[in-house]
KELUMTOR-124794 format. One record per residue (C-alpha): residue number from 1; residue in one letter; x, y, z. Coordinates in nm, 3 decimals, padded with zeros to 5 digits. Layout:
BEGIN
{nr: NUM | rest: A | x: X | y: Y | z: Z}
...
END
This chain:
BEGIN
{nr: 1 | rest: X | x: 01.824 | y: 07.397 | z: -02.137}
{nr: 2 | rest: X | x: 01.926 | y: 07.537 | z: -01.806}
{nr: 3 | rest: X | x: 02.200 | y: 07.441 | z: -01.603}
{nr: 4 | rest: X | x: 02.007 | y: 07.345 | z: -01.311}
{nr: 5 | rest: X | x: 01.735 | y: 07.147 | z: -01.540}
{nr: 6 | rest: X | x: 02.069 | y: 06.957 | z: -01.708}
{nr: 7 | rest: X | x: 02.194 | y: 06.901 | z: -01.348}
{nr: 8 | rest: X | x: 01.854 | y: 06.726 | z: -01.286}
{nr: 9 | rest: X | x: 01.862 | y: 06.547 | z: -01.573}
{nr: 10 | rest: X | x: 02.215 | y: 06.396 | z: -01.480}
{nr: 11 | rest: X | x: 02.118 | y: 06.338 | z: -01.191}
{nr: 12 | rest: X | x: 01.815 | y: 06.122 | z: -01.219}
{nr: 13 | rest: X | x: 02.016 | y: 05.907 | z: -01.525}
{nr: 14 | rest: X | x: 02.256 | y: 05.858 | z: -01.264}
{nr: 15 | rest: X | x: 01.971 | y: 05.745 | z: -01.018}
{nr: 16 | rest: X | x: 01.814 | y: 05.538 | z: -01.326}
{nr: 17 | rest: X | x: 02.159 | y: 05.358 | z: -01.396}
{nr: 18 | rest: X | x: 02.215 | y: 05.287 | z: -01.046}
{nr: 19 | rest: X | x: 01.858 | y: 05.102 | z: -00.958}
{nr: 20 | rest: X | x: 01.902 | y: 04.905 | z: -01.298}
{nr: 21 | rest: X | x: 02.273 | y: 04.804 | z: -01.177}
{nr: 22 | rest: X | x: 02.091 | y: 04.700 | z: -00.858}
{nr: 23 | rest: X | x: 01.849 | y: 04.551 | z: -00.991}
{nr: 24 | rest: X | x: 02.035 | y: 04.357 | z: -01.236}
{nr: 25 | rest: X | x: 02.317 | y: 04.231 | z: -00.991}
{nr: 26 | rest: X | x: 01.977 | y: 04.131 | z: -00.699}
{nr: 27 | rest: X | x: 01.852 | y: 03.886 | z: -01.024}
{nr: 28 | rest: X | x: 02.183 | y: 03.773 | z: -01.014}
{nr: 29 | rest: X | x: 02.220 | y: 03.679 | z: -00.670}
{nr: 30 | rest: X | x: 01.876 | y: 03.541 | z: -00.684}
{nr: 31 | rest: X | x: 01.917 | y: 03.322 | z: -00.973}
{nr: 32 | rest: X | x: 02.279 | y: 03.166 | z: -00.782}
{nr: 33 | rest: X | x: 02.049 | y: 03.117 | z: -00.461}
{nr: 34 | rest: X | x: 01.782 | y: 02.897 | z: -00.688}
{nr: 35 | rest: X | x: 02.024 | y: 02.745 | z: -00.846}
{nr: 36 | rest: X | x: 02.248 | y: 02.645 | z: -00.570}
{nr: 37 | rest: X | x: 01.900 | y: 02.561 | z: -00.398}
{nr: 38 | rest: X | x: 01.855 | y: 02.268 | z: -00.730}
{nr: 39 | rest: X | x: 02.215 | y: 02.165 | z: -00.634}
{nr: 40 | rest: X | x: 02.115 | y: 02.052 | z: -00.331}
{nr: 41 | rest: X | x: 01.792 | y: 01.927 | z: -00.437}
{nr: 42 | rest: X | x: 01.968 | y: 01.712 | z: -00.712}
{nr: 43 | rest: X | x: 02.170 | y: 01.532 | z: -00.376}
{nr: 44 | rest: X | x: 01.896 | y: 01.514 | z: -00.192}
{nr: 45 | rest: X | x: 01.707 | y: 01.328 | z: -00.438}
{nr: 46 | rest: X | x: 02.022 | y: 01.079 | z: -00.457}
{nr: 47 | rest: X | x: 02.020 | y: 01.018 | z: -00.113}
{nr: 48 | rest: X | x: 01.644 | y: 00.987 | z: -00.065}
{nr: 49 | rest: X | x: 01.725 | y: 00.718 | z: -00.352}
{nr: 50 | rest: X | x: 01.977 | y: 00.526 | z: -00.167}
{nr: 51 | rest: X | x: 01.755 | y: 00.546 | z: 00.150}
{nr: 52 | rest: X | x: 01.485 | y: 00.192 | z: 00.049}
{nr: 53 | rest: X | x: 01.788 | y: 00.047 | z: -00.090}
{nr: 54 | rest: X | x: 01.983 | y: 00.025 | z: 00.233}
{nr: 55 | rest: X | x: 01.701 | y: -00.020 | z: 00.444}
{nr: 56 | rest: X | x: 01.618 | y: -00.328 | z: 00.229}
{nr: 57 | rest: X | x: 01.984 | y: -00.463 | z: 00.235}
{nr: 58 | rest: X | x: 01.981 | y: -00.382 | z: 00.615}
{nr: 59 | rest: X | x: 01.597 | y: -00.556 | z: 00.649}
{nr: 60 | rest: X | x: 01.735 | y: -00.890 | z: 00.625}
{nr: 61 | rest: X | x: 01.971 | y: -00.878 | z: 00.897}
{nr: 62 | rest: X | x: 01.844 | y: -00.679 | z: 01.167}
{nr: 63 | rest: X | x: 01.470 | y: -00.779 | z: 01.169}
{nr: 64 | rest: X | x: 01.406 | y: -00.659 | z: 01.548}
{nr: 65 | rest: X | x: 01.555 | y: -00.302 | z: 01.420}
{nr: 66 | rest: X | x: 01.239 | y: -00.234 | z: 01.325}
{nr: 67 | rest: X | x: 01.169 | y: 00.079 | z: 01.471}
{nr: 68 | rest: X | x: 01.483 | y: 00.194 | z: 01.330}
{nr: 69 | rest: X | x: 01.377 | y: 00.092 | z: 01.010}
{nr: 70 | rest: X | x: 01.055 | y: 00.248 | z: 01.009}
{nr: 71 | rest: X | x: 01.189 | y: 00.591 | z: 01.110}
{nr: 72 | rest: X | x: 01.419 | y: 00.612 | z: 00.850}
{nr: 73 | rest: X | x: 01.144 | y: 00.529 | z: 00.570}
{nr: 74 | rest: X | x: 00.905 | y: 00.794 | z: 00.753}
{nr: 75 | rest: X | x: 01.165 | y: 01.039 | z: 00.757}
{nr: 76 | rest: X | x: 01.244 | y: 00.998 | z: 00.385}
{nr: 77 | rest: X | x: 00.876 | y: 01.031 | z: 00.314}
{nr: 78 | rest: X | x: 00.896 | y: 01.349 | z: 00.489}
{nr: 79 | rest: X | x: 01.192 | y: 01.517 | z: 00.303}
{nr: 80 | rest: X | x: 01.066 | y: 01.437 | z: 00.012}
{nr: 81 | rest: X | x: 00.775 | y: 01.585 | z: 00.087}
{nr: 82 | rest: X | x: 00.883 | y: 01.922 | z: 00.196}
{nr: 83 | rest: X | x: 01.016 | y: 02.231 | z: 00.038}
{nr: 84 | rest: X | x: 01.102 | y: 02.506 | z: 00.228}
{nr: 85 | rest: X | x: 01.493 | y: 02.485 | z: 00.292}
{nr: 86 | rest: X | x: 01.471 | y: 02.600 | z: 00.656}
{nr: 87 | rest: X | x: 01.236 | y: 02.267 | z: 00.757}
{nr: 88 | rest: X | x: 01.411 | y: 02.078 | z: 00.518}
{nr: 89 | rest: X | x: 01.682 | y: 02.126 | z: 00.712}
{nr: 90 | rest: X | x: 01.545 | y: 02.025 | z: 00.997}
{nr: 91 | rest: X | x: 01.384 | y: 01.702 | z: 00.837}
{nr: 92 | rest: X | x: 01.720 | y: 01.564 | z: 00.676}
{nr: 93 | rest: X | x: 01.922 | y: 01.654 | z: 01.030}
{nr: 94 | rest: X | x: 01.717 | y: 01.416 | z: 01.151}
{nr: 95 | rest: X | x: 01.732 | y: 01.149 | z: 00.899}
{nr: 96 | rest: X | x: 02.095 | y: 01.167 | z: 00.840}
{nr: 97 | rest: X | x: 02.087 | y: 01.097 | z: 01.231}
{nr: 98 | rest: X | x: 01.881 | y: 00.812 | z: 01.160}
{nr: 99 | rest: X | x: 02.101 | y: 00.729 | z: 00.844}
{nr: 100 | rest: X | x: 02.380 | y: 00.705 | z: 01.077}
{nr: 101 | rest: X | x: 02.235 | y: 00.478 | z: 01.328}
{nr: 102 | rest: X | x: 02.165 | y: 00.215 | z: 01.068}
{nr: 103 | rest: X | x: 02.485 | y: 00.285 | z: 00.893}
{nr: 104 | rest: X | x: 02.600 | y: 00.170 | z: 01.293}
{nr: 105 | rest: X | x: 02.413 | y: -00.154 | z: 01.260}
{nr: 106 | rest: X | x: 02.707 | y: -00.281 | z: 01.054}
{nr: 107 | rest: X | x: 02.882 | y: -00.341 | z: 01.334}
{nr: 108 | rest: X | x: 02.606 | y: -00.602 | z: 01.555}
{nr: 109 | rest: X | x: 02.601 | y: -00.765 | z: 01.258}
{nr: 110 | rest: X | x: 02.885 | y: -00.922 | z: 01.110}
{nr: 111 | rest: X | x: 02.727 | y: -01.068 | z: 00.798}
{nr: 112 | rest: X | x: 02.595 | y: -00.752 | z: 00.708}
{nr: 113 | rest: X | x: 02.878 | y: -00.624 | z: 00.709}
{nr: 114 | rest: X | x: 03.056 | y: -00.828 | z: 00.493}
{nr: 115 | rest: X | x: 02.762 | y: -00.751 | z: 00.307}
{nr: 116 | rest: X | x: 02.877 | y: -00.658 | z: -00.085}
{nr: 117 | rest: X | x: 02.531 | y: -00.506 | z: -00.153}
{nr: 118 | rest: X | x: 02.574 | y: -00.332 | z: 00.187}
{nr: 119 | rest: X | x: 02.951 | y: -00.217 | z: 00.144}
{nr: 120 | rest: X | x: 02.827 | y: -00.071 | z: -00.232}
{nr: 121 | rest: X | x: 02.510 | y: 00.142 | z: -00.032}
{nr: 122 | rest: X | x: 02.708 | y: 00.258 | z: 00.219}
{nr: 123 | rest: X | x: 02.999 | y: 00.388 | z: -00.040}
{nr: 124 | rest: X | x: 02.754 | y: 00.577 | z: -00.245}
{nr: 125 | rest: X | x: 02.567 | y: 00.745 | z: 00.077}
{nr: 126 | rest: X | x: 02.909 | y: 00.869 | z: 00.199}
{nr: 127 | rest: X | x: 02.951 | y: 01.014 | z: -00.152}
{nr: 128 | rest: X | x: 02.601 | y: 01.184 | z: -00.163}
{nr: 129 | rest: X | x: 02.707 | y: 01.280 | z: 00.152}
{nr: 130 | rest: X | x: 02.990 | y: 01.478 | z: 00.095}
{nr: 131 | rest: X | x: 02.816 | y: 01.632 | z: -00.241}
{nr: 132 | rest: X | x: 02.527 | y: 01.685 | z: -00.008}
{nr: 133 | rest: X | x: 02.734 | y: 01.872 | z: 00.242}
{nr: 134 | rest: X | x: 02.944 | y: 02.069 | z: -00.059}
{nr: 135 | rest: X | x: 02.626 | y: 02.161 | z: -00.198}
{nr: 136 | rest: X | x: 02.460 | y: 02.278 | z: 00.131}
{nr: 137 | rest: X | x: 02.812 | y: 02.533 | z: 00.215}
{nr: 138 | rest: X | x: 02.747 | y: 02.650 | z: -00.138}
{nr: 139 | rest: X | x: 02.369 | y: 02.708 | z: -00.087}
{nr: 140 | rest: X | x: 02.407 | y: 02.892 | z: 00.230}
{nr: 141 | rest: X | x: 02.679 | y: 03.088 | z: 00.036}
{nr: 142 | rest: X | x: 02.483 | y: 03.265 | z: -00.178}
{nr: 143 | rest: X | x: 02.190 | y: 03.316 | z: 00.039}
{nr: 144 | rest: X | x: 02.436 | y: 03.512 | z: 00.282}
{nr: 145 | rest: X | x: 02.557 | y: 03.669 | z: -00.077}
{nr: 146 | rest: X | x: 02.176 | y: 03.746 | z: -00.190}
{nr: 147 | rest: X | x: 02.033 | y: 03.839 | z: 00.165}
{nr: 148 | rest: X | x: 02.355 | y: 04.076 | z: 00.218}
{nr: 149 | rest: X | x: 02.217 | y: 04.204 | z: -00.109}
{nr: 150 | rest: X | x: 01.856 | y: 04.316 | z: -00.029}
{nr: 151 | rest: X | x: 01.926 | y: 04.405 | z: 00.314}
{nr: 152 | rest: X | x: 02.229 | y: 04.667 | z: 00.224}
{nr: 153 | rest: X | x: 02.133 | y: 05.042 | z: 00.199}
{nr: 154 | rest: X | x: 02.066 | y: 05.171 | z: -00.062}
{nr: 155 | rest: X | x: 01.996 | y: 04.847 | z: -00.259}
{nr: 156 | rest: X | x: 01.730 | y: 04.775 | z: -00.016}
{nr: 157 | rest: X | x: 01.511 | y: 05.015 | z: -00.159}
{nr: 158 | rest: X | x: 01.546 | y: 04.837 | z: -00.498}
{nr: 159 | rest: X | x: 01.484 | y: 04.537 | z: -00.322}
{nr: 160 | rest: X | x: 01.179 | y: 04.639 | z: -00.133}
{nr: 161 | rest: X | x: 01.050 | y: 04.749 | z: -00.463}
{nr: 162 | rest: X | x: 01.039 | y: 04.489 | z: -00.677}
{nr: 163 | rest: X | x: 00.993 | y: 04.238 | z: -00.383}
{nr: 164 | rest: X | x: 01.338 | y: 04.072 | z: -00.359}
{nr: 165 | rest: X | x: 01.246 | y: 03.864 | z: -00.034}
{nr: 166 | rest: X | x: 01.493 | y: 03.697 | z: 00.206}
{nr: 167 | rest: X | x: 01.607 | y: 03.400 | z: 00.139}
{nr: 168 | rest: X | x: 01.628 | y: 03.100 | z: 00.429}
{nr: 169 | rest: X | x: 01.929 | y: 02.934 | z: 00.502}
{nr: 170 | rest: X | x: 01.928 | y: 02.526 | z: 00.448}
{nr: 171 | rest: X | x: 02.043 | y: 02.453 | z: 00.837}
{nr: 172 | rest: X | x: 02.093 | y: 02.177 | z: 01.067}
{nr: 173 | rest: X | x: 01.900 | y: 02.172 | z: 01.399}
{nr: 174 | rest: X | x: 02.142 | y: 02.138 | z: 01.712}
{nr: 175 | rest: X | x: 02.070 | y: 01.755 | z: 01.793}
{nr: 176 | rest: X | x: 02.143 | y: 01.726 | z: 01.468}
{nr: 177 | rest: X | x: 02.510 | y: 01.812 | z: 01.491}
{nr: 178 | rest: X | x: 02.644 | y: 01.531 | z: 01.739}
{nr: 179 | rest: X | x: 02.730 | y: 01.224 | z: 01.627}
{nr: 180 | rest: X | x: 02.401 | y: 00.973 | z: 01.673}
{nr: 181 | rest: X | x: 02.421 | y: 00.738 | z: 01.947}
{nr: 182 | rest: X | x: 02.362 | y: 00.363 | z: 01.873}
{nr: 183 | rest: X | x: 02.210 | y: 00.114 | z: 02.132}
{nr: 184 | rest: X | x: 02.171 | y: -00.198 | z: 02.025}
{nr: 185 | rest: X | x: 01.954 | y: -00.477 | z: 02.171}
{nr: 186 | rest: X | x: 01.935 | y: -00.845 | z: 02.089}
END
């Protein structure tokens, strides 16, 4: 064996360690995306939960909130029917909006909001809520991580080559970021 032919073969184990480093750490980074995605599916699924209960404790109360009512439910139908994170996000903007608004209602309506059933509904959503929103920071965390990962030369070509695809982030649309205006009418 020649010098130059064991240069070569150094060489390409070197080039054969590095794409299986690559390719092990990309895995990696796409198995913390899915499961950070299941994290925030698991709160999702708790809120989506809590969604008929509190529209049936509100129902009672606020019979000409109707409309209200009926977005929220349509909305929840919605999120539960969609899967890719980037219109998810833009489904459950909205329906924590409309979450909010009826959370609002408390407030025209006294008895409902000495409402125990109420008080209990309302305590849990703000607790989905905040594992929602922990979940979400740690979901968008490791896309940045994973997406950093295929789009960084040279691990892009191992990326490219065994089709390690972007990754969306789970974001809120703008409207979605103000707090949600409540006008009441009696």
């Amino acid at each position: 064996m020649n010098l130059t032919t064991a240069v070569a073969l150094v060489l390409l184990l070197a080039l054969a360690s590095w794409a299986m480093l690559a390719f092990n750490r990309l895995v990696r980074l796409r198995n913390q995306v899915r499961t950070a995605w299941s994290d925030v599916d698991v709160q999702l699924e708790r809120r989506h939960a809590l969604v008929p209960q509190l529209v049936g404790a509100v129902k009672g109360y606020a019979r000409h909130e109707a409309a209200l009512l009926e977005t929220v439910t349509e909305l929840r139908a919605r999120a539960t029917a969609t899967s890719s994170p980037a219109q998810l996000g833009e489904v459950e903007s909205a329906l924590e909006q409309a979450m909010g608004r009826l959370i609002a209602l408390q407030e025209a309506y006294p008895d409902l909001k000495a409402s125990d059933n109420f008080l209990q509904l309302t305590e849990h959503l703000v607790d989905v809520e905040e594992q929602l929103q922990f979940a979400r920071r740690f979901y968008n965390g490791a896309v940045r991580d994973y997406n950093d990962g295929t789009q960084r030369v040279p691990d892009l070509l191992v990326a490219r080559a065994f089709g390690f695809d972007d990754a969306e982030f789970f974001q809120a649309e703008r409207e979605a970021r103000e707090a949600p205006r409540v006008e009441l009418q009696r």
